[in-house]
Each structure stands twice: as C-alpha cells, then as structure tokens.
N, C-alpha and C positions, 0 to 999 in steps of 0.2 A: 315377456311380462314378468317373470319369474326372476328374472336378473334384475330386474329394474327395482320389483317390490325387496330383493334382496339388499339390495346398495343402499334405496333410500331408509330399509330400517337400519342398516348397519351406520351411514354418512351422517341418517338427519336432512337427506339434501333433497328437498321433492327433484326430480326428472318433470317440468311436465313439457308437453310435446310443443307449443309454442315457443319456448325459450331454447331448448337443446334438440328439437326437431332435425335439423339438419346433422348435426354430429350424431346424432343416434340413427337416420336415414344412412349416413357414412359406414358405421360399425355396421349395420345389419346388412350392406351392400358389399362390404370388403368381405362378409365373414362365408358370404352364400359365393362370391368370386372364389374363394380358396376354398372352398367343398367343391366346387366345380374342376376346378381347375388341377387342384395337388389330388392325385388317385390315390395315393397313400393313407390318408385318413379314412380311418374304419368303421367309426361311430359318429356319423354327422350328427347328430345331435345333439352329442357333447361336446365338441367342438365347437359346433354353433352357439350352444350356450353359455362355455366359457370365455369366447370372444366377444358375446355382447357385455358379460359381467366384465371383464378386465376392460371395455372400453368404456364401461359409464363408472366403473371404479377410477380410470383416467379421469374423466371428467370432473367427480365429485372430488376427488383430489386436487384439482386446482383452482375449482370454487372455492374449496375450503384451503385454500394458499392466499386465496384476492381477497376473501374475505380477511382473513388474519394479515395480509399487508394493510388493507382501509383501515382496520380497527387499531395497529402500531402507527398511526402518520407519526411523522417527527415535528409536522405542524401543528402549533398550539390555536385552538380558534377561542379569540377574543370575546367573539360578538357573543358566545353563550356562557363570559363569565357573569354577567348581569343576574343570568336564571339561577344560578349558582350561590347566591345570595338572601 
C-alpha cells in the first residue's frame, strides 16, 4: 500500500484495484515467487517493496504514454468544430 500511495502521488495516476487488479495481483505474485525462490535476498521486505513500486511505476508509465498518444491523434474531429464556434 505504500508503493501504491507513492506512485499515485508521484504519477497523478489513481491505481484502483478494479481497473489494474490483475497486473498488480501479477507484481505482488512474481515478487513473493522470487523471495521464495532466489536465497540470496537478505532483506525481503525491501525487496518486496521495491518490486511492487517499479511495477506500478511500469504501469503508470504507460498509462501516461496512452494517454499522451489519445491526446496527440493526427485526427482532426469535425463534428466538434460546430461547439467551437
């Protein structure tokens, strides 16, 4: 929860759990697999919570890539030169 309220103050980009539910279920399953798995890592908990923040930092990073494609179209729309007027 601490990664999560980190990103969205940092991105601007709420997380909430109906929309990105499953990629954030993904991170938090990949990140407890490799504390399990790799013996190496000393400090699971930093670990753990650098893997959820670089993966909802992924994620708000490419919302905020789709959004700035939709907002640059190359298409001009007609139909709202009228209100423009």
């Amino acid at each position: 929860m601490r990664a999560k309220k980190e990103i969205e103050k940092e991105y601007t980009v709420p997380f909430t759990f109906e929309i990105y539910g499953d990629e954030i279920n993904d991170i938090v399953l990949s990140a407890i697999r490799k504390i399990k798995t790799d013996h190496r890592i000393k400090k699971t908990n930093n670990y753990f919570f650098v893997s959820v923040r670089n993966g909802l930092e992924d994620i708000a990073n490419e919302s905020l890539r789709k959004d700035n494609l939709s907002n640059n179209s190359v298409y001009y729309n007609w139909l709202n030169e009228e209100d423009k007027k």
